[in-house]
C-alpha positions, 0 to 999 in steps of 0.5 A: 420454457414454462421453468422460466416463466415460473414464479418461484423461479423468478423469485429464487433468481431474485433472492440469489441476486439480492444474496450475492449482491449483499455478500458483495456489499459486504465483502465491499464495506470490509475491504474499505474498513480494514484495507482502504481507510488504513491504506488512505491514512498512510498515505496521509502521514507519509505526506505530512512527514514527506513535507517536513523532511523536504522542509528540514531538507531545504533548512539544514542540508543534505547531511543533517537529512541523512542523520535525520532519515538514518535516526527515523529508519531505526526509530521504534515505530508499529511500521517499520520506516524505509527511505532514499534520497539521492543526489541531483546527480542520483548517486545515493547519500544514504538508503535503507530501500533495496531497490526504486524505481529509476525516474520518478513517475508517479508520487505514490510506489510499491515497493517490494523492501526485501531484507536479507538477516542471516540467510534468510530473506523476509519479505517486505511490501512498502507504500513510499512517496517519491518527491523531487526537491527543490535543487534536483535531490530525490527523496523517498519515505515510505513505510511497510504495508505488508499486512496491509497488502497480504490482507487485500490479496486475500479478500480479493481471492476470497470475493472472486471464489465467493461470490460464484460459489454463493451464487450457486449455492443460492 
């Protein structure tokens, strides 16, 4: 009991608290930079561009929509471009998306885009926006987030195993 009482040791609990919390914070302001405010500025532009699609729609139909989101997906872009848009009746008037969800339930999806080139499958993760237009079509445009993803999964492992390890070490 007298360890406990101690001053150096309420000192020494202080600065492990004080180095944890700072390497939190830290690890905290990091993931915001480089995961969160990129991920909140997709998103931004996926709306805006998920407007103007559904606007173009709502002009031109719905296969001048299919040129417009075939001439995107192949677009030079840093991010590579994915879309659906299905009929009222779901039947698929063009697609680059492998695979969604079947109702659409929430605005904003993950969507695990696999794409297949000679063999080999690359792996894809891609932020889509999922909205209902006005006659009952679905239209999805979404955008790769891969690195964006990969980056979050490993500052997520790095704080669960780091924060313990700095404790201890403190």
């Amino acid at each position: 009991m007298k360890l406990l009482g101690s001053l150096s040791f309420r000192l020494a609990l202080i600065y492990v608290g004080l180095f944890s919390g700072s390497v939190a914070l830290l690890g905290g302001l990091y993931y915001w930079v480089a995961v969160a405010s990129p991920m909140r500025a997709e998103r931004e532009a996926l709306s805006r561009e998920g407007q103007a699609l559904a606007r173009r729609y709502r002009q031109e139909g719905v296969d001048r929509m299919a040129l417009l989101l075939e001439r995107r997906a192949g677009a030079p872009s840093p991010r590579l471009a994915y879309h659906a848009l299905l009929r009222p009746d779901g039947s698929v008037v063009t697609a680059n998306l492998p695979s969604w969800p079947s109702h659409s339930s929430e605005p904003w999806v993950r969507i695990e885009a696999d794409v297949s080139r000679e063999g080999l499958e690359d792996e894809y993760e891609a932020l889509v926006l999922d909205q209902r237009l006005p006659d009952g079509a679905r239209l999805m445009v979404g955008r790769d987030i891969d690195d964006l993803d990969d980056l979050e999964e490993e500052l997520i492992d790095a704080l669960v195993w780091l924060l313990p390890a700095f404790a201890l070490l403190g």
